[in-house]
N, C-alpha and C positions, 0 to 999 in steps of 0.2 A: 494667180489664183488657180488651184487644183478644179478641174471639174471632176466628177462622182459618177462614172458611167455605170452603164445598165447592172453588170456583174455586181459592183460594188453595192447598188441598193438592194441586190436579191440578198446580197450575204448578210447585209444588216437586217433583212427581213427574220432572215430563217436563224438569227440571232435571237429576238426579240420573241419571236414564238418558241422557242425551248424554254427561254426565261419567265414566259405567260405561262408555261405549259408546266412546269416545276414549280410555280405559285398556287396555283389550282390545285395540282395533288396534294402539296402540303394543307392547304387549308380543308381539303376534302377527307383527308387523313382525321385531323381533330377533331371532326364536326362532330357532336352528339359527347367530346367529350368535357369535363369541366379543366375551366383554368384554375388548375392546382399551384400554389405561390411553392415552391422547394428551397426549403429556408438551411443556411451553412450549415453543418454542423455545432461551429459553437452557439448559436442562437439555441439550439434543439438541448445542449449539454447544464448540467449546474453547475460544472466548474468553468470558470474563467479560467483555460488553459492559455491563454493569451497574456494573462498580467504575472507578472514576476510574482515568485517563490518570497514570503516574507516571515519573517522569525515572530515567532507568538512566543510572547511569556503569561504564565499564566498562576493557578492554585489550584489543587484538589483537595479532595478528601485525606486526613493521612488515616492509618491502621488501628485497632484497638491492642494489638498484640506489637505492635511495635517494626510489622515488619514495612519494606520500601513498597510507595508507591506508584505503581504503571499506568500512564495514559497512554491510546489510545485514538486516532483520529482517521475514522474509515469513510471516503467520499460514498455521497448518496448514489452518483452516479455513477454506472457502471465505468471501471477503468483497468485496464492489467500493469501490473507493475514486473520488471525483471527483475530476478531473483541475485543480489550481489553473488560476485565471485570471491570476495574477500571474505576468509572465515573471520568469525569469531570466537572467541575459546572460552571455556571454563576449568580451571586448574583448582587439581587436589593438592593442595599447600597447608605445612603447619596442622593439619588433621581437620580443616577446613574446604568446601568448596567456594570458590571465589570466581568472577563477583558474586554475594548471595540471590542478586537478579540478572539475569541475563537477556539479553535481547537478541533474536533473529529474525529474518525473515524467513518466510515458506519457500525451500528450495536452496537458502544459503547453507554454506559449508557451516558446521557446526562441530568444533575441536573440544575435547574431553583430555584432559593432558594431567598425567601423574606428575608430579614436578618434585617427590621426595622420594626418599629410600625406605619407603616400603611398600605392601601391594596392598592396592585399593582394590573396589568394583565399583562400578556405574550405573544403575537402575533406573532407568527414566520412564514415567506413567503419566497418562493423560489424567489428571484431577479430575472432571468431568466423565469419561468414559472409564476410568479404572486400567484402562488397554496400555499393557506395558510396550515402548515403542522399541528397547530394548536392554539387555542386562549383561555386560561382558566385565572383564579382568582390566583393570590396568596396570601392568606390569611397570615397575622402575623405570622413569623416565619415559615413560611410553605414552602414544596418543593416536584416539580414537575420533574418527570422524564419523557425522552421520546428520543426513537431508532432512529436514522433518517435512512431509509433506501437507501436512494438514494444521491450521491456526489451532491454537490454542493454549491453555498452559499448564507446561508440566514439572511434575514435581524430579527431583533429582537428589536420591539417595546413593550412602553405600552401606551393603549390608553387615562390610566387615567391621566398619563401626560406627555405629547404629545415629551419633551423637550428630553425626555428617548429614548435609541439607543444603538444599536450594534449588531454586526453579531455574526453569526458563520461559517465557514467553514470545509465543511463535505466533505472527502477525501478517496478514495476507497483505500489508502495505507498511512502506518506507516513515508513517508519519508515527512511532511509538517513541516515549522517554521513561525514563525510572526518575520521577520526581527526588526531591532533596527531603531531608525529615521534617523539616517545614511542612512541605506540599507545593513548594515554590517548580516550577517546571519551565522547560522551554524545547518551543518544539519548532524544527527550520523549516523551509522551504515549502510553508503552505500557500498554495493560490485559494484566492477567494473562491464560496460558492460553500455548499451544503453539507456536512459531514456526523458521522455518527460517536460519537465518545464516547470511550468504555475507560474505567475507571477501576482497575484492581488493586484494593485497599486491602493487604493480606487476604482474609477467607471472607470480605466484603468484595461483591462487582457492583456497578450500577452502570448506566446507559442513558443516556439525554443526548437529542439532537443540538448541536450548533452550527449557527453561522458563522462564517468569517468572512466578514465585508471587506472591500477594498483599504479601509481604512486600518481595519481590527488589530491591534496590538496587544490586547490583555485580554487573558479569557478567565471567568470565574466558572471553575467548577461545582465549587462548593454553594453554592446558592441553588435554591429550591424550585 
């Protein structure tokens, strides 16, 4: 058996008071303030970013003029999404613009592409603001890229003839669809938690809050 001489009990001494001694400050630090509980992140969020991305199928309103209808699914709570790198295109075919709806995100590549033999133009205007974003030549075979930076949706003429049409809609997140002429629609990879719907029925919008519970598979939009 080891005996403990004198040295060895000074050093456990002068041990045990640095350790008294940095107990004290800390609690003398706090005093006067409240025990504030500092809850995770997702506790504080409406989105359950924790639960799997799950496919909603749903119904909206459709058009009175016949045209496709855009839903819409924007989280209540604050979130940034990155803007794809993959464009998406819209082609002047057959004296037509195609698709007649188109869908981007804010910041995606957005392709304008002549795809016959003759010359177009490209005219794109915010419906809401009037504010042309811009109006260039598409030349045979040629194709025109351009960012939108701001949601919203705009219309897409050519001037050289007149008969040519169609939109796009520019959405500040990943969760938007072009319903079916039904109204039938499906939209991927939503996590549960609180979101805003907007519903473009041709020259009708509207907007209602839903949820999407853990469970949620069908969404009606068309209910009052």
């Amino acid at each position: 058996m080891k005996v403990q001489g004198p040295r060895f009990r000074d050093v456990s001494k002068a041990i045990c008071l640095v350790i008294i001694s940095a107990f004290t400050v800390i609690n003398c630090g706090n005093s006067g303030q409240e025990n504030t509980e500092i809850l995770p992140p997702a506790a504080n969020s409406q989105l359950d970013e924790s639960a799997d991305g799950r496919t909603i199928s749903g119904i909206a309103p459709t058009s009175s003029d016949g045209s496709l209808t855009v839903v819409l699914l924007e989280p209540r709570a604050s979130q940034e999404f990155s803007a794809p790198e993959e464009p998406v295109q819209m082609d002047q075919l057959g004296m037509e613009f195609l698709p007649p709806v188109l869908l981007a995100t804010v910041g995606q590549p957005v392709h304008f592409h002549n795809g016959e033999d003759i010359l177009h133009n490209v005219r794109v205007y915010n419906i809401d603001t009037k504010e042309t974003a811009f109006n260039i030549s598409t030349p045979i075979g040629g194709t025109y890229e351009h960012h939108f930076d701001t949601a919203g949706t705009y219309r897409v003429a050519c001037d050289i003839h007149p008969q040519m049409g169609a939109s796009v809609v520019v959405s500040a997140t990943p969760y938007a669809t072009v319903a079916e002429r039904s109204g039938r629609f499906t939209l991927d990879n939503i996590t549960p938690g609180q979101y805003m719907a907007t519903i473009h029925a041709g020259p009708e919008r509207s907007q209602r809050s839903v949820t999407i519970a853990a469970d949620t598979t069908d969404l009606d939009l068309t209910e009052n």
